[in-house]
N, C-alpha and C positions, 0 to 999 in steps of 0.2 A: 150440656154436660152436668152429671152429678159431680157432686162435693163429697169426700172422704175423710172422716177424721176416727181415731179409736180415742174412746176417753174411757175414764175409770167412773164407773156405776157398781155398785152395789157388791162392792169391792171386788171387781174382776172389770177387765178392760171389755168395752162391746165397740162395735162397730156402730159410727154416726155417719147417715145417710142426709144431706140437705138439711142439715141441725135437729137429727130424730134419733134417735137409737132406730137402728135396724127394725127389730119389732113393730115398734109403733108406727115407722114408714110403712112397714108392710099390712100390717092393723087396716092404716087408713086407705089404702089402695086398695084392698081387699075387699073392706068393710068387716071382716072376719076378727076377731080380738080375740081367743079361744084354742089357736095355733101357736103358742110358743108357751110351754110349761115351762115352769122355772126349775126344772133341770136341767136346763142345756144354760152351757157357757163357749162362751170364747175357748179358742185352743190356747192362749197366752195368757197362763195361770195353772195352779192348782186345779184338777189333779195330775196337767202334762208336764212332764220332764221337761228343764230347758232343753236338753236334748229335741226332743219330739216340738217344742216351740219352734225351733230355729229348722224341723222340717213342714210346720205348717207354714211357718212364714215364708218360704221357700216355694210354697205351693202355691200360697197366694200374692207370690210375688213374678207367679211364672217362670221360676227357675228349675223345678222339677214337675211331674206331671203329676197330678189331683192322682189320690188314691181310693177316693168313692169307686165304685164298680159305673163305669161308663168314663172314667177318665175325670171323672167332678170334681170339685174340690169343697174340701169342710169348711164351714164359717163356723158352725156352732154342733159340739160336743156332749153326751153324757157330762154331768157336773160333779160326777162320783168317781168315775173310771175313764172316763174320756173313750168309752169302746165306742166302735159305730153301729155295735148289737141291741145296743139301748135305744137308739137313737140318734140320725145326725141332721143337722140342716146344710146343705151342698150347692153347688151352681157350677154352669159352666163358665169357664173364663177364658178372654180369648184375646188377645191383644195384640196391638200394632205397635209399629213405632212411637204412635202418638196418644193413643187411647188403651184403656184398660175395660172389659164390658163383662158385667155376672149378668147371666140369662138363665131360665129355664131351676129359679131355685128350689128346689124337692125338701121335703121334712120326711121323718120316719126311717124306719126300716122294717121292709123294703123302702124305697126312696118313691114316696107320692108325689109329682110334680103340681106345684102351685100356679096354674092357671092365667088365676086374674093378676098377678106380678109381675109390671112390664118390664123389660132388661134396664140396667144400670149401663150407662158410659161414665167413664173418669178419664180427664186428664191424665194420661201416663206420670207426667211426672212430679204432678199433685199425689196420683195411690201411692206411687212408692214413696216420695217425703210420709206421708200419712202410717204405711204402713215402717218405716225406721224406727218407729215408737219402741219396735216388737224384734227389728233384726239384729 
């Protein structure tokens, strides 16, 4: 299983993968470092509405269905408008009772899926402590 944590980097919270920012986990799986401009953020900050927080978190908390076009769900936002016109990073998310899994994560729009990215498992009840940060 992977590890989950959100911590505050470069003043907006990101997603920590096996003690990595997101990014750089994916960086190193990839081999790729050239994929993630620094316009994209977390949905949990400036420019989204707590409002719109408390429906991303919802999403990736499995409570409501991803609203990427395929059913996906957002990890990372426009960092000016939070549109998904600009740009989104997305996965699919699928869980059990005991596990929490993003597969299949796409960048762009339209949404390129990322290849060499092998799927994520979580403890179900490690993501969600993890993700409480943000509910």
């Amino acid at each position: 299983m992977n590890s989950l944590r959100l911590e505050a980097t470069d003043s907006q919270l990101d997603y920590v993968v096996d003690d990595l920012p997101l990014w750089d986990w994916i960086a190193l799986v990839t081999g790729e470092e050239t994929l993630h401009g620094r316009r994209s953020t977390t949905p949990f900050g400036p420019p989204v509405t707590r409002n719109g927080q408390r429906r991303f978190y919802e999403m990736l908390a499995g409570k409501r269905p991803g609203d990427v076009p395929g059913g996906r769900v957002p990890l990372y936002v426009c960092d000016h408008c939070a549109d998904y016109g600009c740009g989104v990073t997305s996965v699919i998310l699928r869980q059990t009772a005991a596990s929490v899994s993003w597969s299949g994560f796409a960048v762009g729009s339209p949404q390129s899926v990322l290849v060499d990215v092998p799927e994520l498992h979580f403890d179900k009840a490690q993501y969600i402590s993890a993700l409480s940060a943000v509910a």
